[in-house]
KELO-288634 format. One line per field, with one value per atom (N, C-alpha, C, CB): residue number from 1; atom name; x, y, z. Coordinates in steps of 0.1 Angstrom, whole numbers, m for minus. Glycine has a CB too. Layout:
N
seq <- [NUM	...] $
atom <- [CA	...] $
xx <- [X	...] $
yy <- [Y	...] $
zz <- [Z	...] $
***
This chain:
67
seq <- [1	1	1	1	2	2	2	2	3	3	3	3	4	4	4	4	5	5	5	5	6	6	6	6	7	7	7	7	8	8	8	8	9	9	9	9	10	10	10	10	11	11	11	11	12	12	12	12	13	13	13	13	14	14	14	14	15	15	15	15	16	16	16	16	17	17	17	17	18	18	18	18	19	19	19	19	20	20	20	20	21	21	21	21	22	22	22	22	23	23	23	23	24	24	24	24	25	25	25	25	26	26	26	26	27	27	27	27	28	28	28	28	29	29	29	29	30	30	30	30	31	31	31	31	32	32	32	32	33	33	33	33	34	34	34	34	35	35	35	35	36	36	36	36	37	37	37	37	38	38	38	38	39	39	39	39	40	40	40	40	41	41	41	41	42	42	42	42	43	43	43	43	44	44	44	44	45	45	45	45	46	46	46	46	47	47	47	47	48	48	48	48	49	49	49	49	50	50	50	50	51	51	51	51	52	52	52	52	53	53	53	53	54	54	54	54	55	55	55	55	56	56	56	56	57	57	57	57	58	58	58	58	59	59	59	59	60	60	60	60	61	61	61	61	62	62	62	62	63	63	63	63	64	64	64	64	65	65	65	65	66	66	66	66	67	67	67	67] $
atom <- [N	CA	C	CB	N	CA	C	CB	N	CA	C	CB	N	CA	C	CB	N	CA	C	CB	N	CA	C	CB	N	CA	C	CB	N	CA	C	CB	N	CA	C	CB	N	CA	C	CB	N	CA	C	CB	N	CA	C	CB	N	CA	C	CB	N	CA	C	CB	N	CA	C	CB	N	CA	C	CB	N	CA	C	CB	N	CA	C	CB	N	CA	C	CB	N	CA	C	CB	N	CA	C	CB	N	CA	C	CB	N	CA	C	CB	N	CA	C	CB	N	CA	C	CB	N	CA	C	CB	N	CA	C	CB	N	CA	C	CB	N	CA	C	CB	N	CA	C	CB	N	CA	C	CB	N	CA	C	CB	N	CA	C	CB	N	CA	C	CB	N	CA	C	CB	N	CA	C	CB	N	CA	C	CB	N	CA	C	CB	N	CA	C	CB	N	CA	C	CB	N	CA	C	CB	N	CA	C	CB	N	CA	C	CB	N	CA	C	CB	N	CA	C	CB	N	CA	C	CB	N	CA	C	CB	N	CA	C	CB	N	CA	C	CB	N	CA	C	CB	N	CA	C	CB	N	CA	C	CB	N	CA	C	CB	N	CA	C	CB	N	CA	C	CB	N	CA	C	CB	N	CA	C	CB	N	CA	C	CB	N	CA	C	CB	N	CA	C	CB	N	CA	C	CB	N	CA	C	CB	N	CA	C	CB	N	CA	C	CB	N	CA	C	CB	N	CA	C	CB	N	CA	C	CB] $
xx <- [37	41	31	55	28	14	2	10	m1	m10	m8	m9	4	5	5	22	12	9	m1	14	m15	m29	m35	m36	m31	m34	m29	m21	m19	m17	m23	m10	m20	m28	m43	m29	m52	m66	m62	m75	m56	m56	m56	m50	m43	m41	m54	m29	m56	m71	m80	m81	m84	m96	m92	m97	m81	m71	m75	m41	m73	m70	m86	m54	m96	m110	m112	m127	m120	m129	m126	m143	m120	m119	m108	m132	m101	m82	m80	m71	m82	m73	m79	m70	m95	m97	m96	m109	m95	m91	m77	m96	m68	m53	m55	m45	m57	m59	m60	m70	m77	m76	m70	m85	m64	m55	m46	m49	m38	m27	m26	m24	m40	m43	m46	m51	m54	m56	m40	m64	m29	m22	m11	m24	m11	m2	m6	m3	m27	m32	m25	m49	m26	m19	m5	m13	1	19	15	26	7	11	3	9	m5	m9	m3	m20	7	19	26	29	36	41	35	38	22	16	17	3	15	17	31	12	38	55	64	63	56	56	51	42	39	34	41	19	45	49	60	51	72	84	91	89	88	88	106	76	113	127	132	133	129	131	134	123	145	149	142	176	137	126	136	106	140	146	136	157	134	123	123	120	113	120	120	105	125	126	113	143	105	88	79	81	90	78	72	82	77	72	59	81	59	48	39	51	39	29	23	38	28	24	10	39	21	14	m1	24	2	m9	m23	m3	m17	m26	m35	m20	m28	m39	m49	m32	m50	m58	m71	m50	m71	m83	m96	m80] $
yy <- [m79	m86	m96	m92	m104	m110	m106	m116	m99	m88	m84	m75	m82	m79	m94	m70	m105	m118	m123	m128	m118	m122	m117	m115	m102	m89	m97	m73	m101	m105	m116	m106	m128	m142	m139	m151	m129	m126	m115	m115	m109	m108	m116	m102	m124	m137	m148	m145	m150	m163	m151	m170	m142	m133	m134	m118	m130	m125	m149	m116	m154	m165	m175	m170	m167	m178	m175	m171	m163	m164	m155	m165	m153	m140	m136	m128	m145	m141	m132	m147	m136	m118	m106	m117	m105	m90	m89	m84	m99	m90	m90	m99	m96	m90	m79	m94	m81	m64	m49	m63	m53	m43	m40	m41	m49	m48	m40	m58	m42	m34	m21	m40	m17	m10	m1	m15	m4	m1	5	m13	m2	m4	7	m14	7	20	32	20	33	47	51	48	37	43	53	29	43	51	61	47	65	81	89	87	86	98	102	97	90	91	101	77	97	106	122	101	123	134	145	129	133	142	142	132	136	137	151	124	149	167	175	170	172	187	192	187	182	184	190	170	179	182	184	174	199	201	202	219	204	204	193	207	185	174	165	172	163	154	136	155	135	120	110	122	100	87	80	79	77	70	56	75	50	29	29	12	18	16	6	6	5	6	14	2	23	37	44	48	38	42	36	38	21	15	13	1	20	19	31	20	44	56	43	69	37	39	26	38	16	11	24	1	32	38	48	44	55	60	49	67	36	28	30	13	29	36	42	43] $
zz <- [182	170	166	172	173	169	165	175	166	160	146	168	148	130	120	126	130	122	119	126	130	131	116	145	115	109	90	118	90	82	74	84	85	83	78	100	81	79	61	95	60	48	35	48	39	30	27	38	40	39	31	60	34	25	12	28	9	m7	m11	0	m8	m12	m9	m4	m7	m3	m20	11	m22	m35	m41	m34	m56	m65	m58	m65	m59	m60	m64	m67	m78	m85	m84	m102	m77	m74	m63	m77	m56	m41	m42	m26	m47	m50	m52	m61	m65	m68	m60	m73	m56	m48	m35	m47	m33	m20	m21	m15	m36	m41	m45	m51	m47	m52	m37	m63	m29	m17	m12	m10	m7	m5	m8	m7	m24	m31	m27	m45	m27	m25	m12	m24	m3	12	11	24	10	0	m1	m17	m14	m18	m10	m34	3	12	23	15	23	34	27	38	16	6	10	m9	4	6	22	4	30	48	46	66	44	46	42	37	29	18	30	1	30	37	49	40	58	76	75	88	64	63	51	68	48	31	31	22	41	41	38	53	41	43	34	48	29	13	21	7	9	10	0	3	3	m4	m5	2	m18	m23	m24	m35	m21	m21	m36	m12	m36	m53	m59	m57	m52	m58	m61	m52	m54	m56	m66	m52	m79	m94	m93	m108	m90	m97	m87	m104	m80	m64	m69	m44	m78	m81	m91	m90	m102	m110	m106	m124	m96	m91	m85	m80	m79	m72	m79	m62	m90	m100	m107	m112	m103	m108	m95	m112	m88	m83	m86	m79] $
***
């Protein structure tokens, strides 16, 4: 569990030194593309498999076509 707080703490200080809003960005952007390639393996492994979608999942679509 500290690892991920470490993991975190280093994103934030990066996201918040210089050019905030593009490293926001692309974090988000980074971030969504992840989403939909999980999405993507989840389809493919377990196509039976009914998927409940979080209720961000529209705009994480629509962040990640910004890429």
């Amino acid at each position: 569990m500290s690892r991920t707080l470490v993991d975190i703490y280093l994103y934030v200080r990066y996201m918040s030194n210089k050019d905030s809003e593009a490293r926001i960005t692309a974090y988000v952007q980074y971030w969504a593309r992840v989403h939909k390639e999980w999405g993507n393996i989840l389809a493919k492994h377990y196509p039976q498999k009914k998927v409940k979608l979080p209720s961000f999942h529209r705009q994480a679509m629509k962040a990640a076509l910004l890429i």
